[in-house]
ZAVEX-210450 format. One line per 10 residues: number of its first residue (from 0); their letters; for each residue x negated, y negated, z of C-alpha. Coordinates in nm, 3 decimals, always signed. Last residue first. Layout:
N
NUM> a> X,Y,Z  ...;
//
This chain:
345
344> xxxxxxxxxx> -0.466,-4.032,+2.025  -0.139,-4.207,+1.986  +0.196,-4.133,+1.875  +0.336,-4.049,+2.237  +0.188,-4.306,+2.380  +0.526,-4.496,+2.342  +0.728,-4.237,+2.489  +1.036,-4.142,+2.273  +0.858,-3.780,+2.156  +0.917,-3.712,+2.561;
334> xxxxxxxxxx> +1.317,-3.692,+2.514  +1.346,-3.332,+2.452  +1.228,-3.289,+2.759  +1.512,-3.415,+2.913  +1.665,-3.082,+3.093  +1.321,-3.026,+3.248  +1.298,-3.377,+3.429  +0.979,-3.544,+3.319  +0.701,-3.690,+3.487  +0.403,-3.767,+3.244;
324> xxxxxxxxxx> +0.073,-3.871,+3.366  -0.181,-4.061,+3.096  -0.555,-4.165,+3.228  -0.689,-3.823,+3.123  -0.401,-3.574,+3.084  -0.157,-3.537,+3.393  +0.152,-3.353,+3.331  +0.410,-3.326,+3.564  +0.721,-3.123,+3.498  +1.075,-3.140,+3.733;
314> xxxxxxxxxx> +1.291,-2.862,+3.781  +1.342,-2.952,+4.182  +1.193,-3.259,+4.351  +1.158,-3.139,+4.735  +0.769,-3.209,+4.746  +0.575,-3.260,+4.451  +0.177,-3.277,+4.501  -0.070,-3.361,+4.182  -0.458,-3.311,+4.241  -0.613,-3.525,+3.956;
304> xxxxxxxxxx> -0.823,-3.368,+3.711  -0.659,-3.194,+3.414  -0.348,-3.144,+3.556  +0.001,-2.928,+3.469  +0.214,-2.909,+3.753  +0.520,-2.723,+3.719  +0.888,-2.709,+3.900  +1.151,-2.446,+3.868  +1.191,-2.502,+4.260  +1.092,-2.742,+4.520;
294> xxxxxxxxxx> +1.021,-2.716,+4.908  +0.613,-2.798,+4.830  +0.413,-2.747,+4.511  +0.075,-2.803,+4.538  -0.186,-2.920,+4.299  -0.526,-2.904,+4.094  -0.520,-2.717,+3.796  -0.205,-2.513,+3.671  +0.067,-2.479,+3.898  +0.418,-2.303,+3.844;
284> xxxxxxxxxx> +0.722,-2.280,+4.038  +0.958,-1.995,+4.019  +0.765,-1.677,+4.022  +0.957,-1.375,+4.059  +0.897,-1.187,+3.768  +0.641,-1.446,+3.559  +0.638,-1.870,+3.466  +0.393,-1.973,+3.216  +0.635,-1.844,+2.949  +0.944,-2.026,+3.084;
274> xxxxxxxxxx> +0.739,-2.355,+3.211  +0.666,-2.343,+2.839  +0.962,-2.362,+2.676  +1.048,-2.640,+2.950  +0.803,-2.859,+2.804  +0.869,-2.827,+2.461  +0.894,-2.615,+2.153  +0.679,-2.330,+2.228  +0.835,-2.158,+1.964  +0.922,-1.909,+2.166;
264> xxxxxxxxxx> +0.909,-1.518,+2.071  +0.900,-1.180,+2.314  +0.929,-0.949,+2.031  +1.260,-0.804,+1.929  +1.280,-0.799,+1.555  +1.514,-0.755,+1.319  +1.455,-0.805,+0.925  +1.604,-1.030,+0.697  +1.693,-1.077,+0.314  +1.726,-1.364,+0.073;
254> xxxxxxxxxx> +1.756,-1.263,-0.247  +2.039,-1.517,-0.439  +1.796,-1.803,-0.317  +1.943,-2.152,-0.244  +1.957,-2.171,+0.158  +1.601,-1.964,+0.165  +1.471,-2.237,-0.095  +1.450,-2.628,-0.077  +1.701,-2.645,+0.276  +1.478,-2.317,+0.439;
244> xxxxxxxxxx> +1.161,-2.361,+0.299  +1.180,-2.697,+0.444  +1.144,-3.031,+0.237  +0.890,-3.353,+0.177  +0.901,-3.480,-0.184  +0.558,-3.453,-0.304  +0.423,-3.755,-0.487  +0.157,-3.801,-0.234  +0.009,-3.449,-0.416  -0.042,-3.660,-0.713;
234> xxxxxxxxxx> -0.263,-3.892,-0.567  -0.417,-3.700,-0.265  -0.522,-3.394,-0.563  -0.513,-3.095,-0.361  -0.841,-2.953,-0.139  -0.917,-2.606,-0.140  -1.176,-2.485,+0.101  -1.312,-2.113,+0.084  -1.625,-2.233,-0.156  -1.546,-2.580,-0.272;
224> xxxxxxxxxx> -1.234,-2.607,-0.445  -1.078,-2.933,-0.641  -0.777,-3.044,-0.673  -0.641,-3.134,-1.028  -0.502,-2.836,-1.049  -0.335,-2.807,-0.700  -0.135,-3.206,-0.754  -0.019,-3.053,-1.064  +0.146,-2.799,-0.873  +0.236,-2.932,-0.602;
214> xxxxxxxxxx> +0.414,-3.229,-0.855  +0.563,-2.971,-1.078  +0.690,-2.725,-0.775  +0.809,-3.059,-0.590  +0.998,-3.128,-0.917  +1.157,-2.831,-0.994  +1.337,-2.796,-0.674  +1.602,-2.496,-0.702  +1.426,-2.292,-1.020  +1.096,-2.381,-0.932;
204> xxxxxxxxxx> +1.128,-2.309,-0.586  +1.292,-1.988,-0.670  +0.947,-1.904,-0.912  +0.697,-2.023,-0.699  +0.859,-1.772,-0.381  +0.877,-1.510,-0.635  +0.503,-1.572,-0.783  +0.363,-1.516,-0.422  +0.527,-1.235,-0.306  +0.772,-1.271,-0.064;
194> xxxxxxxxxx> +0.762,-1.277,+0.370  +0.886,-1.509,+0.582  +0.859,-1.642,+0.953  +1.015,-1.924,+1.064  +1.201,-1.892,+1.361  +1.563,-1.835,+1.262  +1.754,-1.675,+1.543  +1.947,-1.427,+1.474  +2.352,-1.377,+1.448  +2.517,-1.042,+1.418;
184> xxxxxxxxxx> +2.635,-0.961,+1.787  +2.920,-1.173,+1.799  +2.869,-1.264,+2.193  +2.535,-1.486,+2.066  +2.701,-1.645,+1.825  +2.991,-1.704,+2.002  +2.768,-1.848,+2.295  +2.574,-2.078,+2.042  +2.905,-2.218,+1.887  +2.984,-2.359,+2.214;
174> xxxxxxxxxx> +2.634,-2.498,+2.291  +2.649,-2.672,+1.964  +2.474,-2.491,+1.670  +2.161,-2.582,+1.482  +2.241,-2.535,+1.140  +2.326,-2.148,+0.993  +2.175,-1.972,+0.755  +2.417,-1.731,+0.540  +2.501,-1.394,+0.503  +2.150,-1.284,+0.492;
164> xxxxxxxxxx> +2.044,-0.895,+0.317  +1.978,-0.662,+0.588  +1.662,-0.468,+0.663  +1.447,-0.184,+0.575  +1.619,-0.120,+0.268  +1.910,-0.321,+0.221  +2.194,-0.356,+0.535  +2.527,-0.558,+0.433  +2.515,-0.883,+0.592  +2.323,-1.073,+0.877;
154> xxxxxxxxxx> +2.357,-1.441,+1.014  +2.082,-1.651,+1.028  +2.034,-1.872,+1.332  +1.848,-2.216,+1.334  +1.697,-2.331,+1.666  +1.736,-2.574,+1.952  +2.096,-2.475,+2.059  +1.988,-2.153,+2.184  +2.241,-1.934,+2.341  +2.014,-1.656,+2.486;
144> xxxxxxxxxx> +1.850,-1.385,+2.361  +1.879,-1.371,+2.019  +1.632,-1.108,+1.876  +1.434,-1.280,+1.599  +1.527,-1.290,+1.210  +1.211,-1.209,+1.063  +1.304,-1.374,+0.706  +1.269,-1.202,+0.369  +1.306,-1.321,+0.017  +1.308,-1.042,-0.140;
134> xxxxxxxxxx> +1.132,-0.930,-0.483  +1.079,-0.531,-0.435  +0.766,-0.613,-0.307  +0.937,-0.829,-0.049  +1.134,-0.554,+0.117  +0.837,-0.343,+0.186  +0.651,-0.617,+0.312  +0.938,-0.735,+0.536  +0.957,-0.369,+0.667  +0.586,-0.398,+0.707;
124> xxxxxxxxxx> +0.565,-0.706,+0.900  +0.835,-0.643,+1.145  +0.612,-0.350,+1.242  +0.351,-0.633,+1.242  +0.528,-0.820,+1.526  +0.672,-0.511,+1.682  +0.327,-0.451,+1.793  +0.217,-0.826,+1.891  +0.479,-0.799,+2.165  +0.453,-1.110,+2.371;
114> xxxxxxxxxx> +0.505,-1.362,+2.070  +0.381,-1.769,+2.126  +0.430,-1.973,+1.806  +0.203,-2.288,+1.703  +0.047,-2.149,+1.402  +0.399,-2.070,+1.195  +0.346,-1.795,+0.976  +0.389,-1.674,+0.619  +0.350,-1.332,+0.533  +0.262,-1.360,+0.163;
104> xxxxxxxxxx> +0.268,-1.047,-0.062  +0.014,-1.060,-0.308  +0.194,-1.000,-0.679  +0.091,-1.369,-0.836  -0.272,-1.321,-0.677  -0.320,-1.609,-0.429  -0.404,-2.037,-0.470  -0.049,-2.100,-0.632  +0.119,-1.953,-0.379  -0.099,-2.096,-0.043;
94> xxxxxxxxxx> -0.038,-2.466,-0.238  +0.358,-2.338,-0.274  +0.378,-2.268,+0.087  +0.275,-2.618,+0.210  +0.531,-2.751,-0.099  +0.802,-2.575,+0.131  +0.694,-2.621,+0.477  +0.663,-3.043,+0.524  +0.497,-3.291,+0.316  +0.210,-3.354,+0.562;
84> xxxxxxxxxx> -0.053,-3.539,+0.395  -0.434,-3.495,+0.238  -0.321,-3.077,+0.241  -0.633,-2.898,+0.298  -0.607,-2.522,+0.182  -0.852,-2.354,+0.399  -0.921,-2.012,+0.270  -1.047,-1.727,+0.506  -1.375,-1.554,+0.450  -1.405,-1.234,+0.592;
74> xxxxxxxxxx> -1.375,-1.104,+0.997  -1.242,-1.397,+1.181  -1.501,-1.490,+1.438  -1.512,-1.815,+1.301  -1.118,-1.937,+1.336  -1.170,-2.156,+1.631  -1.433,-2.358,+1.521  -1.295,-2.360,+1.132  -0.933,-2.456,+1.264  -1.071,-2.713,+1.488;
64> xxxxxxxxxx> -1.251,-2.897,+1.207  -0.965,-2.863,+1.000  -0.767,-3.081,+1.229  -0.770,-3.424,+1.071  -0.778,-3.268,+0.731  -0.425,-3.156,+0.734  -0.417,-2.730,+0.741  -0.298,-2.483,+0.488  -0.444,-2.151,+0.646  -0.491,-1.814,+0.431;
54> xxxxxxxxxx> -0.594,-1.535,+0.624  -0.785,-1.277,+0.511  -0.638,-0.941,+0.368  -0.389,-0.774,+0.635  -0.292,-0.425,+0.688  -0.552,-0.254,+0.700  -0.763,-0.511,+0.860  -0.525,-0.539,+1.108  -0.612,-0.888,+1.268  -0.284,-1.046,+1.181;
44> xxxxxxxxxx> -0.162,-1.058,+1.513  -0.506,-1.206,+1.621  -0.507,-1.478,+1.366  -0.195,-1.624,+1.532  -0.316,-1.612,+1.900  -0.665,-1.778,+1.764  -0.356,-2.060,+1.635  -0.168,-2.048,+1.993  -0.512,-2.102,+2.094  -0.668,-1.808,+2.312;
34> xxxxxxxxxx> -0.802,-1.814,+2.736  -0.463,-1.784,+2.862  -0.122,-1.955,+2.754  -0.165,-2.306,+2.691  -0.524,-2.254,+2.547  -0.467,-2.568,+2.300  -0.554,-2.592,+1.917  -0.176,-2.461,+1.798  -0.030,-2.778,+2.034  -0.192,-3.079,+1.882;
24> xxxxxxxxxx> -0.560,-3.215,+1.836  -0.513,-3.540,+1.694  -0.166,-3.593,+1.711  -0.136,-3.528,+2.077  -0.087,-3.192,+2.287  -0.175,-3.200,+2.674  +0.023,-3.598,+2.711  +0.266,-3.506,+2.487  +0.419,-3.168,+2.449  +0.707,-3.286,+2.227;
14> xxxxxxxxxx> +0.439,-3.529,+2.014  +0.188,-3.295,+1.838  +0.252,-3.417,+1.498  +0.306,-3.109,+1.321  +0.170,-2.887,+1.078  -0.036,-2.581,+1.061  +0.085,-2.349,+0.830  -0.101,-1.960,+0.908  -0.061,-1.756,+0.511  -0.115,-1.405,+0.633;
4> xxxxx> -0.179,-1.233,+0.340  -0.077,-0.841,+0.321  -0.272,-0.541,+0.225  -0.111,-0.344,-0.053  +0.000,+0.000,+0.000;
//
Protein backbone atom coordinates (compact mmCIF):
# COMPACT_ATOMS: atom_id res chain seq x y z
CA UNK A 1 0.00 0.00 0.00
CA UNK A 2 1.11 3.44 -0.53
CA UNK A 3 2.72 5.41 2.25
CA UNK A 4 0.77 8.41 3.21
CA UNK A 5 1.79 12.33 3.40
CA UNK A 6 1.15 14.05 6.33
CA UNK A 7 0.61 17.56 5.11
CA UNK A 8 1.01 19.60 9.08
CA UNK A 9 -0.85 23.49 8.30
CA UNK A 10 0.36 25.81 10.61
CA UNK A 11 -1.70 28.87 10.78
CA UNK A 12 -3.06 31.09 13.21
CA UNK A 13 -2.52 34.17 14.98
CA UNK A 14 -1.88 32.95 18.38
CA UNK A 15 -4.39 35.29 20.14
CA UNK A 16 -7.07 32.86 22.27
CA UNK A 17 -4.19 31.68 24.49
CA UNK A 18 -2.66 35.06 24.87
CA UNK A 19 -0.23 35.98 27.11
CA UNK A 20 1.75 32.00 26.74
CA UNK A 21 0.87 31.92 22.87
CA UNK A 22 1.36 35.28 20.77
CA UNK A 23 1.66 35.93 17.11
CA UNK A 24 5.13 35.40 16.94
CA UNK A 25 5.60 32.15 18.36
CA UNK A 26 1.92 30.79 18.82
CA UNK A 27 0.30 27.78 20.34
CA UNK A 28 1.76 24.61 17.98
CA UNK A 29 5.54 25.92 19.17
CA UNK A 30 4.67 25.68 23.00
CA UNK A 31 5.24 22.54 25.47
CA UNK A 32 1.65 23.06 26.91
CA UNK A 33 1.22 19.55 27.54
CA UNK A 34 4.63 17.84 28.62
CA UNK A 35 8.02 18.14 27.36
CA UNK A 36 6.68 18.08 23.12
CA UNK A 37 5.12 21.02 20.94
CA UNK A 38 1.68 20.48 19.93
CA UNK A 39 3.56 20.60 16.35
CA UNK A 40 6.65 17.78 17.64
CA UNK A 41 3.16 16.12 19.00
CA UNK A 42 1.95 16.24 15.32
CA UNK A 43 5.07 14.78 13.66
CA UNK A 44 5.06 12.06 16.21
CA UNK A 45 1.62 10.58 15.13
CA UNK A 46 2.84 10.46 11.81
CA UNK A 47 6.12 8.88 12.68
CA UNK A 48 5.25 5.39 11.08
CA UNK A 49 7.63 5.11 8.60
CA UNK A 50 5.52 2.54 7.00
CA UNK A 51 2.92 4.25 6.88
CA UNK A 52 3.89 7.74 6.35
CA UNK A 53 6.38 9.41 3.68
CA UNK A 54 7.85 12.77 5.11
CA UNK A 55 5.94 15.35 6.24
CA UNK A 56 4.91 18.14 4.31
CA UNK A 57 4.44 21.51 6.46
CA UNK A 58 2.98 24.83 4.88
CA UNK A 59 4.17 27.30 7.41
CA UNK A 60 4.25 31.56 7.34
CA UNK A 61 7.78 32.68 7.31
CA UNK A 62 7.70 34.24 10.71
CA UNK A 63 7.67 30.81 12.29
CA UNK A 64 9.65 28.63 10.00
CA UNK A 65 12.51 28.97 12.07
CA UNK A 66 10.71 27.13 14.88
CA UNK A 67 9.33 24.56 12.64
CA UNK A 68 12.95 23.60 11.32
CA UNK A 69 14.33 23.58 15.21
CA UNK A 70 11.70 21.56 16.31
CA UNK A 71 11.18 19.37 13.36
CA UNK A 72 15.12 18.15 13.01
CA UNK A 73 15.01 14.90 14.38
CA UNK A 74 12.42 13.97 11.81
CA UNK A 75 13.75 11.04 9.97
CA UNK A 76 14.05 12.34 5.92
CA UNK A 77 13.75 15.54 4.50
CA UNK A 78 10.47 17.27 5.06
CA UNK A 79 9.21 20.12 2.70
CA UNK A 80 8.52 23.54 3.99
CA UNK A 81 6.07 25.22 1.82
CA UNK A 82 6.33 28.98 2.98
CA UNK A 83 3.21 30.77 2.41
CA UNK A 84 4.34 34.95 2.38
CA UNK A 85 0.53 35.39 3.95
CA UNK A 86 -2.10 33.54 5.62
CA UNK A 87 -4.97 32.91 3.16
CA UNK A 88 -6.63 30.43 5.24
CA UNK A 89 -6.94 26.21 4.77
CA UNK A 90 -8.02 25.75 1.31
CA UNK A 91 -5.31 27.51 -0.99
CA UNK A 92 -2.75 26.18 2.10
CA UNK A 93 -3.78 22.68 0.87
CA UNK A 94 -3.58 23.38 -2.74
CA UNK A 95 0.38 24.66 -2.38
CA UNK A 96 0.99 20.96 -0.43
CA UNK A 97 -1.19 19.53 -3.79
CA UNK A 98 0.49 21.00 -6.32
CA UNK A 99 4.04 20.37 -4.70
CA UNK A 100 3.20 16.09 -4.29
CA UNK A 101 2.72 13.21 -6.77
CA UNK A 102 -0.91 13.69 -8.36
CA UNK A 103 -1.94 10.00 -6.79
CA UNK A 104 -0.14 10.60 -3.08
CA UNK A 105 -2.68 10.47 -0.62
CA UNK A 106 -2.62 13.60 1.63
CA UNK A 107 -3.50 13.32 5.33
CA UNK A 108 -3.89 16.74 6.19
CA UNK A 109 -3.46 17.95 9.76
CA UNK A 110 -3.99 20.70 11.95
CA UNK A 111 -0.47 21.49 14.02
CA UNK A 112 -2.03 22.88 17.03
CA UNK A 113 -4.30 19.73 18.06
CA UNK A 114 -3.81 17.69 21.26
CA UNK A 115 -5.05 13.62 20.70
CA UNK A 116 -4.53 11.10 23.71
CA UNK A 117 -4.79 7.99 21.65
CA UNK A 118 -2.17 8.26 18.91
CA UNK A 119 -3.27 4.51 17.93
CA UNK A 120 -6.72 5.11 16.82
CA UNK A 121 -5.28 8.20 15.26
CA UNK A 122 -3.51 6.33 12.42
CA UNK A 123 -6.12 3.50 12.42
CA UNK A 124 -8.35 6.43 11.45
CA UNK A 125 -5.65 7.06 9.00
CA UNK A 126 -5.86 3.98 7.07
CA UNK A 127 -9.57 3.69 6.67
CA UNK A 128 -9.38 7.35 5.36
CA UNK A 129 -6.51 6.17 3.12
CA UNK A 130 -8.37 3.43 1.86
CA UNK A 131 -11.34 5.54 1.17
CA UNK A 132 -9.37 8.29 -0.49
CA UNK A 133 -7.66 6.13 -3.07
CA UNK A 134 -10.79 5.31 -4.35
CA UNK A 135 -11.32 9.30 -4.83
CA UNK A 136 -13.08 10.42 -1.40
CA UNK A 137 -13.06 13.21 0.17
CA UNK A 138 -12.69 12.02 3.69
CA UNK A 139 -13.04 13.74 7.06
CA UNK A 140 -12.11 12.09 10.63
CA UNK A 141 -15.27 12.90 12.10
CA UNK A 142 -14.34 12.80 15.99
CA UNK A 143 -16.32 11.08 18.76
CA UNK A 144 -18.79 13.71 20.19
CA UNK A 145 -18.50 13.85 23.61
CA UNK A 146 -20.14 16.56 24.86
CA UNK A 147 -22.41 19.34 23.41
CA UNK A 148 -19.88 21.53 21.84
CA UNK A 149 -20.96 24.75 20.59
CA UNK A 150 -17.36 25.74 19.52
CA UNK A 151 -16.97 23.31 16.66
CA UNK A 152 -18.48 22.16 13.34
CA UNK A 153 -20.34 18.72 13.32
CA UNK A 154 -20.82 16.51 10.28
CA UNK A 155 -23.57 14.41 10.14
CA UNK A 156 -23.23 10.73 8.77
CA UNK A 157 -25.15 8.83 5.92
CA UNK A 158 -25.27 5.58 4.33
CA UNK A 159 -21.94 3.56 5.35
CA UNK A 160 -19.10 3.21 2.21
CA UNK A 161 -16.19 1.20 2.68
CA UNK A 162 -14.47 1.84 5.75
CA UNK A 163 -16.62 4.68 6.63
CA UNK A 164 -19.78 6.62 5.88
CA UNK A 165 -20.44 8.95 3.17
CA UNK A 166 -21.50 12.84 4.92
CA UNK A 167 -25.01 13.94 5.03
CA UNK A 168 -24.17 17.31 5.40
CA UNK A 169 -21.75 19.72 7.55
CA UNK A 170 -23.26 21.48 9.93
CA UNK A 171 -22.41 25.35 11.40
CA UNK A 172 -21.61 25.82 14.82
CA UNK A 173 -24.74 24.91 16.70
CA UNK A 174 -26.49 26.72 19.64
CA UNK A 175 -26.34 24.98 22.91
CA UNK A 176 -29.84 23.59 22.14
CA UNK A 177 -29.05 22.18 18.87
CA UNK A 178 -25.74 20.78 20.42
CA UNK A 179 -27.68 18.48 22.95
CA UNK A 180 -29.91 17.04 20.02
CA UNK A 181 -27.01 16.45 18.25
CA UNK A 182 -25.35 14.86 20.66
CA UNK A 183 -28.69 12.64 21.93
CA UNK A 184 -29.20 11.73 17.99
CA UNK A 185 -26.35 9.61 17.87
CA UNK A 186 -25.17 10.42 14.18
CA UNK A 187 -23.52 13.77 14.48
CA UNK A 188 -19.47 14.27 14.74
CA UNK A 189 -17.54 16.75 15.43
CA UNK A 190 -15.63 18.35 12.62
CA UNK A 191 -12.01 18.92 13.61
CA UNK A 192 -10.15 19.24 10.64
CA UNK A 193 -8.59 16.42 9.53
CA UNK A 194 -8.86 15.09 5.82
CA UNK A 195 -7.62 12.77 3.70
CA UNK A 196 -7.72 12.71 -0.64
CA UNK A 197 -5.27 12.35 -3.06
CA UNK A 198 -3.63 15.16 -4.22
CA UNK A 199 -5.03 15.72 -7.83
CA UNK A 200 -8.77 15.10 -6.35
CA UNK A 201 -8.59 17.72 -3.81
CA UNK A 202 -6.97 20.23 -6.99
CA UNK A 203 -9.47 19.04 -9.12
CA UNK A 204 -12.92 19.88 -6.70
CA UNK A 205 -11.28 23.09 -5.86
CA UNK A 206 -10.96 23.81 -9.32
CA UNK A 207 -14.26 22.92 -10.20
CA UNK A 208 -16.02 24.96 -7.02
CA UNK A 209 -13.37 27.96 -6.74
CA UNK A 210 -11.57 28.31 -9.94
CA UNK A 211 -9.98 31.28 -9.17
CA UNK A 212 -8.09 30.59 -5.90
CA UNK A 213 -6.90 27.25 -7.75
CA UNK A 214 -5.63 29.71 -10.78
CA UNK A 215 -4.14 32.29 -8.55
CA UNK A 216 -2.36 29.32 -6.02
CA UNK A 217 -1.46 27.99 -8.73
CA UNK A 218 0.19 30.53 -10.64
CA UNK A 219 1.35 32.06 -7.54
CA UNK A 220 3.35 28.07 -7.00
CA UNK A 221 5.02 28.36 -10.49
CA UNK A 222 6.41 31.34 -10.28
CA UNK A 223 7.77 30.44 -6.73
CA UNK A 224 10.78 29.33 -6.41
CA UNK A 225 12.34 26.07 -4.45
CA UNK A 226 15.46 25.80 -2.72
CA UNK A 227 16.25 22.33 -1.56
CA UNK A 228 13.12 21.13 0.84
CA UNK A 229 11.76 24.85 1.01
CA UNK A 230 9.17 26.06 -1.40
CA UNK A 231 8.41 29.53 -1.39
CA UNK A 232 5.13 30.95 -3.61
CA UNK A 233 5.22 33.94 -5.63
CA UNK A 234 4.17 37.00 -2.65
CA UNK A 235 2.63 38.92 -5.67
CA UNK A 236 0.42 36.60 -7.13
CA UNK A 237 -0.09 34.49 -4.16
CA UNK A 238 -1.57 38.01 -2.34
CA UNK A 239 -4.23 37.55 -4.87
CA UNK A 240 -5.58 34.53 -3.04
CA UNK A 241 -9.01 34.80 -1.84
CA UNK A 242 -8.90 33.53 1.77
CA UNK A 243 -11.44 30.31 2.37
CA UNK A 244 -11.80 26.97 4.44
CA UNK A 245 -11.61 23.61 2.99
CA UNK A 246 -14.78 23.17 4.39
CA UNK A 247 -17.01 26.45 2.76
CA UNK A 248 -14.50 26.28 -0.77
CA UNK A 249 -14.71 22.37 -0.95
CA UNK A 250 -16.01 19.64 1.65
CA UNK A 251 -19.57 21.71 1.58
CA UNK A 252 -19.43 21.52 -2.44
CA UNK A 253 -17.96 18.03 -3.17
CA UNK A 254 -20.39 15.17 -4.39
CA UNK A 255 -17.56 12.63 -2.47
CA UNK A 256 -17.26 13.64 0.73
CA UNK A 257 -16.93 10.77 3.14
CA UNK A 258 -16.04 10.30 6.97
CA UNK A 259 -14.55 8.05 9.25
CA UNK A 260 -15.14 7.55 13.19
CA UNK A 261 -12.80 7.99 15.55
CA UNK A 262 -12.60 8.04 19.29
CA UNK A 263 -9.29 9.49 20.31
CA UNK A 264 -9.00 11.80 23.14
CA UNK A 265 -9.09 15.18 20.71
CA UNK A 266 -9.22 19.09 21.66
CA UNK A 267 -8.35 21.58 19.64
CA UNK A 268 -6.79 23.30 22.28
CA UNK A 269 -8.94 26.15 21.53
CA UNK A 270 -8.69 28.27 24.61
CA UNK A 271 -8.03 28.59 28.04
CA UNK A 272 -10.48 26.40 29.50
CA UNK A 273 -9.62 23.62 26.76
CA UNK A 274 -6.66 23.43 28.39
CA UNK A 275 -7.39 23.55 32.11
CA UNK A 276 -9.44 20.26 30.84
CA UNK A 277 -6.35 18.44 29.49
CA UNK A 278 -3.93 19.73 32.16
CA UNK A 279 -6.38 18.70 34.66
CA UNK A 280 -6.41 14.46 35.59
CA UNK A 281 -8.97 11.87 37.68
CA UNK A 282 -9.57 13.75 40.59
CA UNK A 283 -7.65 16.77 40.22
CA UNK A 284 -9.58 19.95 40.19
CA UNK A 285 -7.22 22.80 40.38
CA UNK A 286 -4.18 23.03 38.44
CA UNK A 287 -0.67 24.79 38.98
CA UNK A 288 2.05 25.13 36.71
CA UNK A 289 5.20 27.17 37.96
CA UNK A 290 5.26 29.04 40.94
CA UNK A 291 1.86 29.20 42.99
CA UNK A 292 -0.75 28.03 45.38
CA UNK A 293 -4.13 27.47 45.11
CA UNK A 294 -6.13 27.98 48.30
CA UNK A 295 -10.21 27.16 49.08
CA UNK A 296 -10.92 27.42 45.20
CA UNK A 297 -11.91 25.02 42.60
CA UNK A 298 -11.51 24.46 38.68
CA UNK A 299 -8.88 27.09 39.00
CA UNK A 300 -5.20 27.23 37.19
CA UNK A 301 -2.14 29.09 37.53
CA UNK A 302 -0.01 29.28 34.69
CA UNK A 303 3.48 31.44 35.56
CA UNK A 304 6.59 31.94 34.14
CA UNK A 305 8.23 33.68 37.11
CA UNK A 306 6.13 35.25 39.56
CA UNK A 307 4.58 33.11 42.41
CA UNK A 308 0.70 33.61 41.82
CA UNK A 309 -1.77 32.77 45.01
CA UNK A 310 -5.75 32.60 44.51
CA UNK A 311 -7.69 32.09 47.46
CA UNK A 312 -11.58 31.39 47.35
CA UNK A 313 -11.93 32.59 43.51
CA UNK A 314 -13.42 29.52 41.82
CA UNK A 315 -12.91 28.62 37.81
CA UNK A 316 -10.75 31.40 37.33
CA UNK A 317 -7.21 31.23 34.98
CA UNK A 318 -4.10 33.26 35.64
CA UNK A 319 -1.52 33.53 33.31
CA UNK A 320 1.57 35.37 33.93
CA UNK A 321 4.01 35.74 30.84
CA UNK A 322 6.89 38.23 31.23
CA UNK A 323 5.55 41.65 32.28
CA UNK A 324 1.81 40.61 30.96
CA UNK A 325 -0.73 38.71 33.66
CA UNK A 326 -4.03 37.67 32.44
CA UNK A 327 -7.01 36.90 34.87
CA UNK A 328 -9.79 35.44 33.19
CA UNK A 329 -12.98 33.77 34.29
CA UNK A 330 -13.21 30.26 32.48
CA UNK A 331 -16.65 30.82 30.93
CA UNK A 332 -15.12 34.15 29.13
CA UNK A 333 -12.28 32.89 27.59
CA UNK A 334 -13.46 33.32 24.52
CA UNK A 335 -13.17 36.92 25.14
CA UNK A 336 -9.17 37.12 25.61
CA UNK A 337 -8.58 37.80 21.56
CA UNK A 338 -10.36 41.42 22.73
CA UNK A 339 -7.28 42.37 24.89
CA UNK A 340 -5.26 44.96 23.42
CA UNK A 341 -1.88 43.06 23.80
CA UNK A 342 -3.36 40.49 22.37
CA UNK A 343 -1.96 41.33 18.75
CA UNK A 344 1.39 42.07 19.86
CA UNK A 345 4.66 40.32 20.25
Amino acid sequence: MPKIVPVILCGGNGTRLWPRSRASKPKPFLPLLGDRTLFQSTLDRCSDHEMFDPPTIVIGEQHLEFARAQAADVPGDPLFIVEPMGRNTAPAIALAALALDPDQIMLVCPSDHHIVDPDAFRSAARSAATLARDDWMVSFGIAATSPETGYGYIRRGEAVGDGFRVHSFVEKPDMERAITFLADGNYAWNGGIFAFKACTYLAELETHRPEIFAAVSTAFERGNRDGETIRPEAAEFAKVEKESVDYAVMENTQRAAMVDVSMGWSDIGNWDALVEQRGSGTQDNVVVGPGEIIGSSGTMIDSDGPHVTVVGADNIVVVVDGDDVLVVSRDAVQRVGEAKRCSGT
